[in-house]
C-alpha positions as CSV (number, residue, x, y, z in Angstrom):
1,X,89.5,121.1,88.9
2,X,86.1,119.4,88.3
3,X,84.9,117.5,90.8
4,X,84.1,113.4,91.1
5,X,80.9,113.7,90.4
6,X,81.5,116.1,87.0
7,X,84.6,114.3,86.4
8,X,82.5,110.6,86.3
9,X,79.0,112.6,84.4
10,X,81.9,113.3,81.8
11,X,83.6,110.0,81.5
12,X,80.2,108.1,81.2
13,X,79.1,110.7,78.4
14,X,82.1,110.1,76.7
15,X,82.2,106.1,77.0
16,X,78.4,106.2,75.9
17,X,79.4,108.8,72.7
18,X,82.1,106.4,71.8
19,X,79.8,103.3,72.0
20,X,77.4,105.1,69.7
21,X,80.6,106.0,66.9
22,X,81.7,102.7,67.6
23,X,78.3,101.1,66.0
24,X,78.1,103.7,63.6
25,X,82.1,102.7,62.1
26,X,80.0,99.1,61.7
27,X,77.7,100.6,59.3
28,X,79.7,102.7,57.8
29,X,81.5,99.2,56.5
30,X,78.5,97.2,56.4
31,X,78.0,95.3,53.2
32,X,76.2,92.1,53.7
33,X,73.2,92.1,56.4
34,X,72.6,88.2,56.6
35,X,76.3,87.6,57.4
36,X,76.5,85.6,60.6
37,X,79.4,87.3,61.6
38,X,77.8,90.9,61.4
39,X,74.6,89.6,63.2
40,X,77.0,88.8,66.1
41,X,78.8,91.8,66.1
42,X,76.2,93.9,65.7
43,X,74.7,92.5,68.8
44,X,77.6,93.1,70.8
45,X,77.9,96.6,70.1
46,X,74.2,96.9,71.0
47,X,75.0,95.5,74.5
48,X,78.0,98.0,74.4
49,X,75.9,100.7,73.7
50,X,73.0,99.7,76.3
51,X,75.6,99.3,79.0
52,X,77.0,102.3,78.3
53,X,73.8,104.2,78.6
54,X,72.8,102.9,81.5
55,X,76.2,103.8,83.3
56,X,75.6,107.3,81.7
57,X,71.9,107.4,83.2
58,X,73.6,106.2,86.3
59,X,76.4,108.8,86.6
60,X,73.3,111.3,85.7
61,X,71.4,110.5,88.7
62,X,74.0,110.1,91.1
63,X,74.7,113.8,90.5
64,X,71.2,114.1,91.7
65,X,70.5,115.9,87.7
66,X,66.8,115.7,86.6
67,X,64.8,117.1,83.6
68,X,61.1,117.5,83.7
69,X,59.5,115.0,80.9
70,X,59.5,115.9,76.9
71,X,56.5,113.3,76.3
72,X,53.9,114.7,74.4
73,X,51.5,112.1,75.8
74,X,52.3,113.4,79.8
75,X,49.0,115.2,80.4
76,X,50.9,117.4,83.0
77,X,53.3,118.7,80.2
């Protein structure tokens, strides 16, 4: 069995994943851009989606997990 820390790396990555598909299903039936009610929805699901990676960066650092930078512009890379 994995342990708390895997277990909650997992569950974030999944809750993030399914924020992402989640916006994605909104596009997919997407037909008028200026409707007020899309504009409102679509912000929601942003602020799903920005929570949600931000509990995953969370869960990511609590298990003490780091990568060395991919920025092109890092002189040290």
């Amino acid at each position: 069995m994995a342990d708390k820390t895997i277990i909650a790396l997992r569950e974030a990555a999944e809750a993030y994943a399914e924020a992402v598909r989640t916006t994605q299903r909104f596009f997919d039936r997407l037909e008028d851009t200026t409707d007020p009610s899309a504009l409102v929805e679509y912000a929601t699901l942003v602020e799903r989606e920005k929570e949600a990676a931000e509990a995953r960066l969370d869960a990511i650092e609590a298990a003490g997990i780091e990568t060395p930078s991919i920025d092109e512009s890092d002189p040290d890379n």
